[in-house]
C-alpha positions as CSV (number, residue, x, y, z in Angstrom):
1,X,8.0,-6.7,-26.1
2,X,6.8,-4.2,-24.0
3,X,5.3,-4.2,-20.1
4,X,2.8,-1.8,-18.9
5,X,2.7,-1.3,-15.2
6,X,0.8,0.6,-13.4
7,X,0.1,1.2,-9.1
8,X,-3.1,3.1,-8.7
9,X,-3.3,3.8,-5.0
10,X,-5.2,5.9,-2.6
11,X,-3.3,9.2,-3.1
12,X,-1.5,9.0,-6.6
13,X,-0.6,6.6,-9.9
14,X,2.2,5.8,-11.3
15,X,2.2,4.1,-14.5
16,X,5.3,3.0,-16.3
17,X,6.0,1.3,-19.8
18,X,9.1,-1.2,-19.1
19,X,11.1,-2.9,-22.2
20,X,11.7,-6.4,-22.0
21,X,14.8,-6.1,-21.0
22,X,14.1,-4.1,-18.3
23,X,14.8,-0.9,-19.6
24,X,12.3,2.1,-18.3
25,X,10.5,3.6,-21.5
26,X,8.6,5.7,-19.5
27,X,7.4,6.7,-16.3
28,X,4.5,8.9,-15.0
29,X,2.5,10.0,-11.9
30,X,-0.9,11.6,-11.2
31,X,-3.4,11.5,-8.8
32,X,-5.2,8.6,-7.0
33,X,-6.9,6.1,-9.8
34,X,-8.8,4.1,-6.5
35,X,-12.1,2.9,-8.2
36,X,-13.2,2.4,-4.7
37,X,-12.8,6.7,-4.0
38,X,-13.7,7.5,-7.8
39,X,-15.6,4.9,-9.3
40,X,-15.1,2.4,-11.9
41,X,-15.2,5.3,-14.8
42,X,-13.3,8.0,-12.9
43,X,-10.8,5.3,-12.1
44,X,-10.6,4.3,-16.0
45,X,-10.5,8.2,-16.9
46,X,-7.3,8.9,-14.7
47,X,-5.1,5.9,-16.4
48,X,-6.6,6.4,-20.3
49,X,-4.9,10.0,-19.6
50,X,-1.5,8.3,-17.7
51,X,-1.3,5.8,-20.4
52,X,-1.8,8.5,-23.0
53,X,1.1,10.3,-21.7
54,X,3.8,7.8,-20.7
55,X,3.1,6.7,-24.3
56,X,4.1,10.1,-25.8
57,X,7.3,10.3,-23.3
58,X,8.4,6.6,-24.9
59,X,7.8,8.1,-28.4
60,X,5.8,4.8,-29.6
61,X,3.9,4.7,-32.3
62,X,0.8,2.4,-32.8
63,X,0.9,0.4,-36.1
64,X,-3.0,0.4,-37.4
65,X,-4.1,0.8,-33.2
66,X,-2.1,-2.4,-32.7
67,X,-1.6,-2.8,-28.9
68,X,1.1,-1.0,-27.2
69,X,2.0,-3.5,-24.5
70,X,2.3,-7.3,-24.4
71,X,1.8,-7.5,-21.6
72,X,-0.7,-5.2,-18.8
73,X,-0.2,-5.6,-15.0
74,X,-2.7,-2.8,-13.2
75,X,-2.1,-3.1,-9.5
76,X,-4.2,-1.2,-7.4
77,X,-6.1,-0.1,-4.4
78,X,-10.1,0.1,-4.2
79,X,-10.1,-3.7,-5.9
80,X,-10.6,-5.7,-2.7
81,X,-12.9,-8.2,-3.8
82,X,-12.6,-10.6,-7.1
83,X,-15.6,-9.6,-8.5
84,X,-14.1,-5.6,-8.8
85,X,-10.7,-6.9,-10.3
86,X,-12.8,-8.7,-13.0
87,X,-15.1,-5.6,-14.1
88,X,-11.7,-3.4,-14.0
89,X,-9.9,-5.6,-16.0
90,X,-12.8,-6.2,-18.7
91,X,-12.9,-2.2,-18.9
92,X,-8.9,-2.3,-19.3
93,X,-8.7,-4.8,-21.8
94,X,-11.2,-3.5,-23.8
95,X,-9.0,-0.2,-24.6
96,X,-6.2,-2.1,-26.0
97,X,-3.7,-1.1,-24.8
98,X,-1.9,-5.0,-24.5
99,X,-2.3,-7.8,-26.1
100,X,-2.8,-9.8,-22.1
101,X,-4.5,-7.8,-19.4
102,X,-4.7,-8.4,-15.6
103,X,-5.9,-6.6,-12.4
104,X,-5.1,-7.4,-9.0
105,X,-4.9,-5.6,-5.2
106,X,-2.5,-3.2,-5.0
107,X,-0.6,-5.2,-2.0
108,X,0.2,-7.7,-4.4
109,X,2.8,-5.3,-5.6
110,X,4.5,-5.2,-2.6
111,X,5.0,-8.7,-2.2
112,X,6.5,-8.5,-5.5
113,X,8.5,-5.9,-5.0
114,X,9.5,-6.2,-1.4
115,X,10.5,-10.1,-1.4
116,X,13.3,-11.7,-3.2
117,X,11.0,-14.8,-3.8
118,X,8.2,-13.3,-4.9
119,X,5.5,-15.0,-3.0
120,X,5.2,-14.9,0.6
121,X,3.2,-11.9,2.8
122,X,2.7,-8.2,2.4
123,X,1.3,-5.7,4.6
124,X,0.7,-2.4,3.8
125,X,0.3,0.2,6.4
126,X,-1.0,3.6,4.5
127,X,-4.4,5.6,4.9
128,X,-5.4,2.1,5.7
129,X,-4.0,-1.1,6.3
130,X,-4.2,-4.6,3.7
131,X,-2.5,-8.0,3.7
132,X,-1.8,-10.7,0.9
133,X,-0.8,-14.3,1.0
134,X,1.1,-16.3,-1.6
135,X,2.1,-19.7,-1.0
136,X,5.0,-21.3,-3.4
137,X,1.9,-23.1,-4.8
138,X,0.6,-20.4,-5.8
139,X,-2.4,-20.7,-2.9
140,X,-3.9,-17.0,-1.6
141,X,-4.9,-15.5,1.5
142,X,-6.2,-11.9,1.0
143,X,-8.4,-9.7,3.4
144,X,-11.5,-7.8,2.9
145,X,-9.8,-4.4,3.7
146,X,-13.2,-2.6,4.3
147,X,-12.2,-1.1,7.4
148,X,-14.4,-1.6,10.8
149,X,-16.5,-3.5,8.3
150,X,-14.2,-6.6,8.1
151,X,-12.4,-6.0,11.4
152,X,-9.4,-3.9,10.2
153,X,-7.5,-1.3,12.4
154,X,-4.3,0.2,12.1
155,X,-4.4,2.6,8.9
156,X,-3.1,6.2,9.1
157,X,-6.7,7.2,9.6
158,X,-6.9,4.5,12.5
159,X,-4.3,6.0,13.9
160,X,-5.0,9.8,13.3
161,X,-8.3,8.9,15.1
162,X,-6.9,7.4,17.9
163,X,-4.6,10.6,18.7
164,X,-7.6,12.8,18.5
165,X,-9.8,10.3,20.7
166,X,-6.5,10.5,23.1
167,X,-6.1,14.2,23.1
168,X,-10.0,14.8,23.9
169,X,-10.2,12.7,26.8
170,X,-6.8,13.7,28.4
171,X,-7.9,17.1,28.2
172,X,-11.7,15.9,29.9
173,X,-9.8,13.8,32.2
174,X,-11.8,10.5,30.9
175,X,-8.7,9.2,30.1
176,X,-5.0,9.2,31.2
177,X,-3.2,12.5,30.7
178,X,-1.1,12.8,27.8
179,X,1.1,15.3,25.2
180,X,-1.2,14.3,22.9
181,X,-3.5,16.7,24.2
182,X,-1.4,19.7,23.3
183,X,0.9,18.0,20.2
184,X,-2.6,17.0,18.1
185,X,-4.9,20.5,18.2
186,X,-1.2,22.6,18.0
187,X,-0.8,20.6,14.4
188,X,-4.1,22.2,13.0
189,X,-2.7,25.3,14.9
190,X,-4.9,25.1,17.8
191,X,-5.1,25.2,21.4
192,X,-7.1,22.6,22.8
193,X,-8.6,19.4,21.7
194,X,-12.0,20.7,22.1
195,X,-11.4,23.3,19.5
196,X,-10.1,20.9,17.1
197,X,-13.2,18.7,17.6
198,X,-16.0,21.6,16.8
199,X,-13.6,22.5,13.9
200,X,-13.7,18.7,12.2
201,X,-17.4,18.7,13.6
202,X,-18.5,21.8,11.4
203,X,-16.2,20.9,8.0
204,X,-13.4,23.6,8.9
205,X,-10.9,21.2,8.9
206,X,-11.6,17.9,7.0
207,X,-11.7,14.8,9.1
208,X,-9.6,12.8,6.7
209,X,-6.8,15.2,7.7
210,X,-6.3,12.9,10.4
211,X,-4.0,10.9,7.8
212,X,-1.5,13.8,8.9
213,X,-1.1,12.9,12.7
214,X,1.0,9.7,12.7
215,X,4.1,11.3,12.5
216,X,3.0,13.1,15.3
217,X,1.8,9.9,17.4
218,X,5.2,8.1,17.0
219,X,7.4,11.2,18.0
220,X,5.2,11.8,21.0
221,X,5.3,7.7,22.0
222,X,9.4,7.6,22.9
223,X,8.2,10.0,25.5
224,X,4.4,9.3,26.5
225,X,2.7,6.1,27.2
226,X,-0.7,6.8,25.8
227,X,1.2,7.3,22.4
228,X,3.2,4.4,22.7
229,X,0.3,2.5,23.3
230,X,-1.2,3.7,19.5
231,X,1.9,2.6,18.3
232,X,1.6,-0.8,19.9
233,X,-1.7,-1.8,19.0
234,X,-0.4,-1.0,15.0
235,X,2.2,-3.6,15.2
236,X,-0.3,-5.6,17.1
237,X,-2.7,-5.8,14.0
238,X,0.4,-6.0,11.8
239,X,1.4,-9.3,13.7
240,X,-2.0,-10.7,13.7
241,X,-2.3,-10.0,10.1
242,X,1.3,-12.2,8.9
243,X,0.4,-14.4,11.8
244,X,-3.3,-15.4,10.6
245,X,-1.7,-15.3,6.7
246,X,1.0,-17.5,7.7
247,X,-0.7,-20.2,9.6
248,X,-3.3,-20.1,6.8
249,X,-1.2,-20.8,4.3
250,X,1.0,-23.4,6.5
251,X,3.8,-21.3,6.0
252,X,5.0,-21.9,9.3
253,X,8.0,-23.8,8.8
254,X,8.9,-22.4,5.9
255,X,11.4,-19.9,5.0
256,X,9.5,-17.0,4.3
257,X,9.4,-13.6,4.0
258,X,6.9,-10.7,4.7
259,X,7.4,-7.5,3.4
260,X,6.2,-4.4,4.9
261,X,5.0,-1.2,3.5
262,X,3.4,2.1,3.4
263,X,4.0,5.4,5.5
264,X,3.4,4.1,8.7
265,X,5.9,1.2,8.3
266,X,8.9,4.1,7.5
267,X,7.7,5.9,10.9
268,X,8.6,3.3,13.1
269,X,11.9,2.7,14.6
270,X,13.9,-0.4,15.0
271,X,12.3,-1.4,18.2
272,X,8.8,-1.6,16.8
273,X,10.1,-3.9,14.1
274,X,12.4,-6.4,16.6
275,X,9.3,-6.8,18.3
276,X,6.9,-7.7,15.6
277,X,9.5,-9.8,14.0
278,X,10.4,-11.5,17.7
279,X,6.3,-12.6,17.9
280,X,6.2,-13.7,14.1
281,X,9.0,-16.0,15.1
282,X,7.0,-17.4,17.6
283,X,4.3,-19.0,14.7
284,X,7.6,-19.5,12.1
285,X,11.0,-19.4,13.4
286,X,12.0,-18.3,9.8
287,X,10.2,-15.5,9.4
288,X,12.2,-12.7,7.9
289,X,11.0,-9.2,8.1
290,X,11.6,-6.9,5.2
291,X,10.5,-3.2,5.4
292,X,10.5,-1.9,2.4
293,X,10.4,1.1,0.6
294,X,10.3,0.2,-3.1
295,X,7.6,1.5,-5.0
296,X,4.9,-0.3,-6.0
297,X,5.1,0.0,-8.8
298,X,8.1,-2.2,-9.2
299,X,6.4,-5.5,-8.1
300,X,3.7,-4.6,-10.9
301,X,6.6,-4.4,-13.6
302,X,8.2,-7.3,-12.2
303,X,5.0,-9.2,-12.5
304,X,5.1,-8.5,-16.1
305,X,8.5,-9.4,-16.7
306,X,7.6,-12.7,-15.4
307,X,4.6,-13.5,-17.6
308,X,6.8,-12.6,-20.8
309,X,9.7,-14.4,-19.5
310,X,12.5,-11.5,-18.9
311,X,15.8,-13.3,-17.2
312,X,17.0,-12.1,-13.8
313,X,19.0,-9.2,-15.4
314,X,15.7,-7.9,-16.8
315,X,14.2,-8.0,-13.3
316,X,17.4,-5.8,-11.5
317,X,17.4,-3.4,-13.9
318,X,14.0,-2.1,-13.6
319,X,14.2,-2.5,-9.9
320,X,17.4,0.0,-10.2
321,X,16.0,2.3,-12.6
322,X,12.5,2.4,-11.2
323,X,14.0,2.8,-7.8
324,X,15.7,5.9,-8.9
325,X,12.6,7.6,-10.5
């Protein structure tokens, strides 16, 4: 039997056909499959042309258009709501390509991946930030994701934001001074916050270049306190995410784990972590905090090892070799 797994995110896809016992058949990457950024059919036209080629890499053969897969797990961003994980799924399944398809958020993929248990809480802090619930019980507590819509804050492009909001009033003096005024414009290579504002303004720099500055923001905040304060408020919002997930769920005596993720999560240092893990301790003294850098795209192959049945070696095996691709 054969798994196909597949994290479609926000910047790039990887897709990956996994044996049943583990083994990695294949495994390719393209661009961002997001139905949210390119639409239901631009979404499906991205993995048709992954699947197509991961296929060929594996050298498999399709008796009579049989399907390839028993088993599809499609994990990925732009499917907030229920509603979009059924009409992706129904547009999936139709092609195929597995005999049993299913479609869920893309941060249920780091729960899977990032936790030894496999249910517990994810958060995923990338262009923007998400967070998934799994009791043992199988009970769920997801978020709407939408951004200022639902109340979120604390994305790359929150943060990006932020820096440049920062930068223009230090250099106005509406705000507190800070290097943020000279680190942000000197990134786009220029001078003053003022000139990077008429250049996002008129198009000459796209705003969602923004995404680039939170390297910027957490190097700048061991030295300058309007920086630090950016980073604070992330792990603020991070906390108040596994702490609202947690009592939810009435996690809070268990054992549990939540598993962090996403570009923002590998800039910050040690610090940042003891502290969010020293307030989640204050809801459930067994919290345990587990960064993690795994791709996704692991927790999607796991799921599918699970639903054919694949023993534990099955499940380290593709974590080793997909770790290593």
């Amino acid at each position: 039997m054969i798994v196909l797994a597949v994290d479609g995110g926000n910047s790039k896809t990887d897709l990956a056909l996994v044996a049943s016992d583990g083994r990695v058949l294949s495994l390719v990457r393209g661009p961002l499959s997001s139905p949210h950024h390119l639409g239901v059919d631009g979404s499906v036209e991205v993995l048709e042309r992954l699947f197509g080629e991961a296929v060929r890499e594996a050298g498999i053969e399709s008796a009579n258009g049989a399907p390839v897969a028993a088993v599809a797990r499609l994990c990925m961003a732009g499917v907030d709501f229920p509603a979009e994980e059924e009409v992706l799924q129904e547009r999936i399944a139709k092609l195929g390509w597995a005999e049993a398809t299913s479609v869920a958020n893309d941060t249920f993929a780091v729960l899977r991946a990032g936790t030894e248990s496999g249910w517990g809480v994810a958060i995923v802090c990338g262009a923007g930030i998400n967070c998934v619930g799994v009791a043992p019980d199988g009970r769920q507590v997801r978020f709407a994701a939408l951004g200022e819509l639902s109340g979120d804050w604390g994305g790359g492009y929150d943060v990006g934001m932020a820096a440049v909001s920062a930068a223009a009033r230090s250099e106005d003096r509406r705000g507190p001074k800070t290097s943020l005024e000279h680190a942000v414009p000197a990134h786009f290579g220029l001078s003053r916050p003022q000139e990077l504002a008429e250049a996002i303004h008129t198009g000459t720099i796209e705003r969602r270049r923004v995404l680039e500055l939170p390297p910027i923001v957490f190097a700048e905040a061991e030295r300058d306190e309007v920086a630090a304060a950016i980073v604070e408020r992330i792990a603020a919002e991070i906390v108040d995410l596994a702490r609202a997930a947690l009592t939810r769920l009435e996690l809070q005596r268990d054992r549990v784990e939540v598993a962090l993720a996403g570009g923002l999560i590998r800039s910050m240092d040690g610090r940042v972590l003891d502290r969010i893990l020293e307030e989640l301790r204050a809801v459930a003294p067994r919290v345990e905090l587990r960064p993690t850098a795994s791709p996704p795209v692991i927790g999607a192959a796991l799921y599918g090892l699970d639903q054919i049945g694949a023993d534990a070696t099955a499940h380290d095996r593709v974590r080793e070799e997909l770790a290593g691709g």
